[in-house]
Legacy VTK file of the C-alpha trace (Angstrom):
# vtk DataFile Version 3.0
C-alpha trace
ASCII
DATASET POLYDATA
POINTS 107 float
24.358 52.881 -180.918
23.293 56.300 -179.199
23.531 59.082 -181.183
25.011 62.073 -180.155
24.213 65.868 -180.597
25.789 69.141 -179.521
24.275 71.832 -178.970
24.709 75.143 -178.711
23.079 78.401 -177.418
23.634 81.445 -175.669
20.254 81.241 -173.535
20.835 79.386 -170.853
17.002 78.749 -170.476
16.642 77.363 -174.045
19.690 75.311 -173.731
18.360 73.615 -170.938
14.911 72.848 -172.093
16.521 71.518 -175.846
19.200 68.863 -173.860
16.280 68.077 -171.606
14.332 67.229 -174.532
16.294 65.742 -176.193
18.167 63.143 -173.533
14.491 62.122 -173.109
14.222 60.632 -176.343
17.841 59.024 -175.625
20.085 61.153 -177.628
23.545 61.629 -175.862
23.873 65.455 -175.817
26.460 67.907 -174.960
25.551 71.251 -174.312
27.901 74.596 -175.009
26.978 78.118 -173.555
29.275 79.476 -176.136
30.990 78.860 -178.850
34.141 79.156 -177.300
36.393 75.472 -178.064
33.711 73.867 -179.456
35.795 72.348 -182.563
37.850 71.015 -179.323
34.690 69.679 -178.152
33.612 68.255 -181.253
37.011 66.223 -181.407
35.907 64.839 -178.067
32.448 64.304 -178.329
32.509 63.216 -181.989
28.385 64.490 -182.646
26.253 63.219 -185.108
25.044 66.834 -185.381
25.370 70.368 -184.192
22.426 72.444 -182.916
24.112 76.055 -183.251
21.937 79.158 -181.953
22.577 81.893 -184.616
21.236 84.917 -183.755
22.255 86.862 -187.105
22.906 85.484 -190.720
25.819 88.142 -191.046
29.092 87.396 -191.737
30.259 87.964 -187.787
26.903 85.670 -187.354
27.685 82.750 -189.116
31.313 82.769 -188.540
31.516 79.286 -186.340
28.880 77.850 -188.410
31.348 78.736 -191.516
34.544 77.936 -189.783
32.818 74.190 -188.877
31.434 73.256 -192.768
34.711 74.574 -193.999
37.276 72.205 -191.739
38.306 68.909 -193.598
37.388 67.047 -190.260
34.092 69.008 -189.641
32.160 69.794 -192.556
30.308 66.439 -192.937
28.412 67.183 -189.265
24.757 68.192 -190.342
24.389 71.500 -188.890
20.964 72.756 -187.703
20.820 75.977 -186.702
18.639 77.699 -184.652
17.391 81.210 -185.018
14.698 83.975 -184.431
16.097 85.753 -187.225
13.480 86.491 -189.931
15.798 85.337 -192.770
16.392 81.809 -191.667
16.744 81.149 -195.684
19.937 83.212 -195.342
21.187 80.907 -192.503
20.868 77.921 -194.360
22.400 79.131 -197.347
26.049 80.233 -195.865
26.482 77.280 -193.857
23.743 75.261 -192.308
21.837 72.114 -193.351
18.562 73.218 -191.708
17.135 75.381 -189.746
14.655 75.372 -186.262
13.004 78.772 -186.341
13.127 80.289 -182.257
10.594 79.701 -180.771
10.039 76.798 -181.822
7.222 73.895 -180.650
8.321 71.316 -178.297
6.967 68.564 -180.301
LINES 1 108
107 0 1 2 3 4 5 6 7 8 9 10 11 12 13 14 15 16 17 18 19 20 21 22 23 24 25 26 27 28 29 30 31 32 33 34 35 36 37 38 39 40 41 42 43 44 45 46 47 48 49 50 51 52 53 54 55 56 57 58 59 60 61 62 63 64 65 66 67 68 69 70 71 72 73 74 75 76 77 78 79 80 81 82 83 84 85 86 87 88 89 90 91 92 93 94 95 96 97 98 99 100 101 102 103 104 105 106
């Protein structure tokens, strides 16, 4: 069974070279310029994680990643988010599993 990931960033150029990536090594992958629907999208795609760009830990920041662990038919999606905030410690402890410090290695 393929697994499936959505991700999500605000770069188009970075969103582009992550799905690229990653339907390579033969994850199915949906890819969101915005976080705009997305727990619409995550109905339909049903991921097996979320790759959510997070460009501040704030509370304004981390609202979607909050708003997704805190739904009874979301919060068991692994969230990774990724950031080129300084504090990704901050990230991870509001709402995300992990983190993928920007920019990151391809490998």
């Amino acid at each position: 069974m393929v697994k499936s990931i959505l991700v999500m960033d605000r770069d188009r150029d970075i969103l582009d070279i992550v799905t690229y990536i990653l339907v390579e090594r033969g994850y199915a992958v949906l890819s969101l310029l915005s976080d705009e629907r997305i727990f619409n999208q995550i109905h339909v795609f049903s991921p097996n994680v979320l790759l959510l760009d997070i460009f501040n830990p704030n509370e304004e920041g981390t609202a979607t990643c909050r708003a997704i662990k805190a739904a009874a038919k979301t919060k068991h999606i692994p969230i990774i988010a990724m950031s080129t905030h300084v504090k990704l410690a901050d990230i991870k402890g509001k709402c995300a599993d992990d983190v993928l410090p920007k920019p990151f290695d391809l490998e």
